[in-house]
C-alpha positions as CSV (number, residue, x, y, z in Angstrom):
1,X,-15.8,9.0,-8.0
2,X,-13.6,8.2,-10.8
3,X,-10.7,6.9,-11.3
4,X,-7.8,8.2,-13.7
5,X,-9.0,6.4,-16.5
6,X,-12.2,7.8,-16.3
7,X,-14.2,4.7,-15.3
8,X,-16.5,4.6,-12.3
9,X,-16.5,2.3,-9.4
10,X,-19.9,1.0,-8.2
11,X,-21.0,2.1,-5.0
12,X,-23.7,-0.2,-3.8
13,X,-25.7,-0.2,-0.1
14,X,-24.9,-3.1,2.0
15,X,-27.6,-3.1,4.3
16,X,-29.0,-0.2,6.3
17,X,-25.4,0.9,7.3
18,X,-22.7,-0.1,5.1
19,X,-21.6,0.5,1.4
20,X,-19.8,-2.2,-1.2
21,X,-17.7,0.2,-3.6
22,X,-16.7,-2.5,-6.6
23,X,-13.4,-1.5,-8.2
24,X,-12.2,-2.2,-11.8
25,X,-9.1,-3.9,-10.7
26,X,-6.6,-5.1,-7.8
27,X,-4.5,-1.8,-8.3
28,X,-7.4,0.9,-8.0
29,X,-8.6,-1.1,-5.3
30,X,-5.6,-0.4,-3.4
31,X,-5.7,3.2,-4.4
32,X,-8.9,3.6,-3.3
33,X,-8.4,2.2,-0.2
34,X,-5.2,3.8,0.8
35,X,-6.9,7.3,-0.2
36,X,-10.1,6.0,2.5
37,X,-7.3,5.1,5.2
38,X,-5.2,8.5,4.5
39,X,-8.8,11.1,5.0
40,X,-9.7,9.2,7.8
41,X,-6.2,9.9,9.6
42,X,-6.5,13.3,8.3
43,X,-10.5,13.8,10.2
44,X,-12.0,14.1,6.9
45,X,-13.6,11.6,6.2
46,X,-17.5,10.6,7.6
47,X,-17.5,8.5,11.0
48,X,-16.9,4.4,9.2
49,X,-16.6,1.8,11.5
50,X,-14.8,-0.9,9.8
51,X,-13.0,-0.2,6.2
52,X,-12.7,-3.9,4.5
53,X,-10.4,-4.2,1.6
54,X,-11.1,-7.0,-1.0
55,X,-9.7,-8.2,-3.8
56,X,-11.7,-5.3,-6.0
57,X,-13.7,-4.1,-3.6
58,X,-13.9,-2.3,-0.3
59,X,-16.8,-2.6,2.3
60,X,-17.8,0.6,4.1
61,X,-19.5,-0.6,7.4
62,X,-20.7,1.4,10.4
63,X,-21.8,4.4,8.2
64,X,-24.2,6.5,9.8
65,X,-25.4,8.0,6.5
66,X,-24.6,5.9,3.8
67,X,-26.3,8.2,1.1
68,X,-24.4,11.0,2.2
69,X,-21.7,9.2,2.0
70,X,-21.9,7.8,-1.3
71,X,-22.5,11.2,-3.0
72,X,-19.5,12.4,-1.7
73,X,-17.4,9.3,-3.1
74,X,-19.0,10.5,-6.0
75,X,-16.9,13.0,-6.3
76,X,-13.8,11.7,-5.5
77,X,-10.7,11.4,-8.2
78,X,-8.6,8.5,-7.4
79,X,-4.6,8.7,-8.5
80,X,-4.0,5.4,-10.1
81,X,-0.9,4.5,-7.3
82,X,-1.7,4.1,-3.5
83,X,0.8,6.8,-1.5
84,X,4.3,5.4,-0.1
85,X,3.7,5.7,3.4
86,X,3.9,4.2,6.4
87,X,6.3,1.6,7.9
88,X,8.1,-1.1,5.6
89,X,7.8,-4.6,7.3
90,X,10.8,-6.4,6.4
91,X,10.6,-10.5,6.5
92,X,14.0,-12.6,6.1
93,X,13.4,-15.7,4.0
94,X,15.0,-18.7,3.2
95,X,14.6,-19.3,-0.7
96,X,14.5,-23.2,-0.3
97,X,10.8,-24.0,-1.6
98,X,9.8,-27.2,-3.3
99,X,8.5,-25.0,-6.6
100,X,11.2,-22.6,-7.6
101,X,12.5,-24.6,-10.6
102,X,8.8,-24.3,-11.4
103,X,8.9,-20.8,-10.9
104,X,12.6,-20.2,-12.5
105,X,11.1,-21.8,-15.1
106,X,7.8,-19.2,-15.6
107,X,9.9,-16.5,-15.6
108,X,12.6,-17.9,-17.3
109,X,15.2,-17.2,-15.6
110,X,17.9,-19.5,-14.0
111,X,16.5,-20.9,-10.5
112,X,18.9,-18.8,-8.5
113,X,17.7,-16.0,-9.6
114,X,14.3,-16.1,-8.5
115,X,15.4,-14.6,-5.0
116,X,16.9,-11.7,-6.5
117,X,13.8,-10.8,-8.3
118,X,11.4,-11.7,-5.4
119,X,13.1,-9.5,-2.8
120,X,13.6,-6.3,-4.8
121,X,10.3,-5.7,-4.9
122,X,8.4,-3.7,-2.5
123,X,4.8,-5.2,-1.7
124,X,1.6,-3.9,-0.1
125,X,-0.9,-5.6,1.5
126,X,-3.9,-5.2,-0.7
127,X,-6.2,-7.1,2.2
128,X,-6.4,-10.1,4.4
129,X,-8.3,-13.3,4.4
130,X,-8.1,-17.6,4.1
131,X,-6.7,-18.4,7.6
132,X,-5.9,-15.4,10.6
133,X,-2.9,-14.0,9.4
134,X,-2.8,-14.9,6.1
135,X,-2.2,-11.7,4.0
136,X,-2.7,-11.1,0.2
137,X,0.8,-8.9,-0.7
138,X,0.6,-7.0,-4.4
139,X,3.4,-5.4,-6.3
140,X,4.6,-8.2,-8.2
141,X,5.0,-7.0,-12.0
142,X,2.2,-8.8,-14.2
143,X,5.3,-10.6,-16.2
144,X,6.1,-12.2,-13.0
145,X,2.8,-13.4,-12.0
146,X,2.0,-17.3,-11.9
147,X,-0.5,-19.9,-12.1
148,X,-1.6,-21.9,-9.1
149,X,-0.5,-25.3,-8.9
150,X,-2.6,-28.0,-10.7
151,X,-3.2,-29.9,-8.0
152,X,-3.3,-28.2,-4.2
153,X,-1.2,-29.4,-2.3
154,X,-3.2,-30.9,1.5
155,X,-0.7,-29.2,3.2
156,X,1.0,-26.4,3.3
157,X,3.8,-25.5,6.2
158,X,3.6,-22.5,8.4
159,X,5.8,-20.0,7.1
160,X,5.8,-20.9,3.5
161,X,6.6,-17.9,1.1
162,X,4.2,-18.6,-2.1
163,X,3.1,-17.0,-4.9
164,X,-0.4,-17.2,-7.2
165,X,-1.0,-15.2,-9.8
166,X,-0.5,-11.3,-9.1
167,X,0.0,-12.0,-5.3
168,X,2.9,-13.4,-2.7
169,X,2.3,-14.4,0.7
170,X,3.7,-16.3,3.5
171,X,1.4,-18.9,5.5
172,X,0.7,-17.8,9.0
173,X,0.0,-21.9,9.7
174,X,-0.1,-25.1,8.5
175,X,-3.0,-25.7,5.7
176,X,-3.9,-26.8,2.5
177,X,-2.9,-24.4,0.0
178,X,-2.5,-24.4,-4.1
179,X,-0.1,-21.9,-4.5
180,X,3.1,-21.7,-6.0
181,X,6.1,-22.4,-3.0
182,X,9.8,-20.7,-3.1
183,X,10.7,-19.9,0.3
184,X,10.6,-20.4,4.0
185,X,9.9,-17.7,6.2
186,X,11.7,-19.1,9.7
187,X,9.3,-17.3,12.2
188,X,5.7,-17.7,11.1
189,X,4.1,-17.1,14.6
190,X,4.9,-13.8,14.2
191,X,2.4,-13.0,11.7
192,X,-1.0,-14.0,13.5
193,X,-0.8,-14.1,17.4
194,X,-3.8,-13.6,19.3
195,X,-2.2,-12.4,22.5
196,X,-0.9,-9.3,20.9
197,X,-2.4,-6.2,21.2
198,X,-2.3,-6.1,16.7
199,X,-2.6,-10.0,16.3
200,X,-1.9,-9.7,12.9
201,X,1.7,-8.5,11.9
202,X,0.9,-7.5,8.4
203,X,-2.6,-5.4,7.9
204,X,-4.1,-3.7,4.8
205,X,-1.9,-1.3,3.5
206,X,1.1,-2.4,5.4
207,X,4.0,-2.3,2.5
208,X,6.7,-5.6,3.0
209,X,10.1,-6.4,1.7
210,X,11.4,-9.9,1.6
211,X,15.2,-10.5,2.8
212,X,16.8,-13.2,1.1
213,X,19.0,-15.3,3.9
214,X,21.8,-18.1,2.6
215,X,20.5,-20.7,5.1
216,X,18.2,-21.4,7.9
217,X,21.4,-21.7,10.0
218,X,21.5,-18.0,9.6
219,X,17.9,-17.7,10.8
220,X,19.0,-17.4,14.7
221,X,21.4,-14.5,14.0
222,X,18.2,-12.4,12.1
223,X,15.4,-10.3,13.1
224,X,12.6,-12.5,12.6
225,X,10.8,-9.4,11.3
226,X,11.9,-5.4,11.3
227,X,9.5,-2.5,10.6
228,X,11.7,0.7,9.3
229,X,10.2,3.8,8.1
230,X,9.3,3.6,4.4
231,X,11.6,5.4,1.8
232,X,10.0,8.4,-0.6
233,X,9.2,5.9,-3.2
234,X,8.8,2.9,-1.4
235,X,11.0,1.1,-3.8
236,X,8.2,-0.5,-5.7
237,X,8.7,-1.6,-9.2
């Protein structure tokens, strides 16, 4: 397998059934996975049971002949950009959080602005983890990335939209969390319920667009979170 740079993932066994592929970064990482997820829907890629993103890495489990199957990622070229497919999840958010003058302040722009520039991005889901629900969005530019706070804060509210680093999320629950907060999403129990046939709303490769709204008094007049079909170029920056 190579990537269009030229370098070579690592494909490692995991066990008697299951590969570790190790990645050079967060992006081919995604465009690995997004190429696993679009042979498998096409019937051409080997019988996998589970296909586990990571942050550079991506666990083949369930493989009934791992060998096999690593020769022929072997000879894989992976483009550099995961496909624009699929549905776009789009998530309404109050911009209200406790950090954005922090964050105006990082990306120095005035601290109005960081709405603007947080919802005209399209994001994918690069992989889940932390709490149920709790989904790991890239497609931030690297000039926009930030640090994680100093000091964590012990809790964290459901439905806070964060950032850390190259990533944004929003907190399916209340927890402890160290990342950086600018917004409210109003209806957090939509992204993890168990009694739902998908209990998570936003999966691995999902792609998601924030919806700045004025005011939480708006919140009861807004889709607590609309899928539409994706346009040709997904909008990403």
């Amino acid at each position: 397998m190579r990537t269009d740079t030229g370098t070579a993932p690592l494909i490692r066994p995991a066990g008697r059934h299951a590969l570790l592929v190790e990645l050079p970064d967060a992006e081919r990482t995604a465009a690995f996975h997004a190429e696993l997820l679009r042979r498998r829907a096409a019937g051409t890629l080997a019988p996998v049971a589970e296909i586990v993103p990571g942050a550079t890495t991506v666990l083949l489990d369930g493989v009934a002949e791992p060998k096999a199957l690593a020769r022929e990622l072997s000879a894989w070229d992976i483009p550099r950009t995961p496909p624009s497919d699929g549905t776009v999840i789009t998530l309404p958010v109050v911009y209200d959080g406790p950090d954005l003058s922090e964050v105006a302040e990082l990306w120095g722009v005035p601290e109005d602005e960081v709405a603007a520039r947080h919802s005209s991005y399209t994001y994918r889901v690069a992989f889940c983890g932390f709490a149920p629900g709790f989904a790991y969005l890239t497609g931030l530019p690297a000039p926009l990335h930030v640090p994680r706070r100093a000091t964590p804060r012990t809790r964290v509210p459901a439905g806070a939209v964060a950032l850390a680093g190259p990533n944004s999320a929003v907190y399916p629950r209340a927890t402890p969390g160290g990342w950086q907060i600018i917004g409210t999403f109003p209806d957090p129990g939509r992204l993890w319920d168990p009694t739902s046939d998908q209990a998570a709303l936003l999966t691995p490769g999902t792609q998601v667009r924030f919806s700045p709204l004025e005011s939480r008094a708006t919140t009861a007049k807004a889709a607590p979170a609309e899928a539409a079909p994706t346009t040709p170029d997904g909008g990403a920056a």
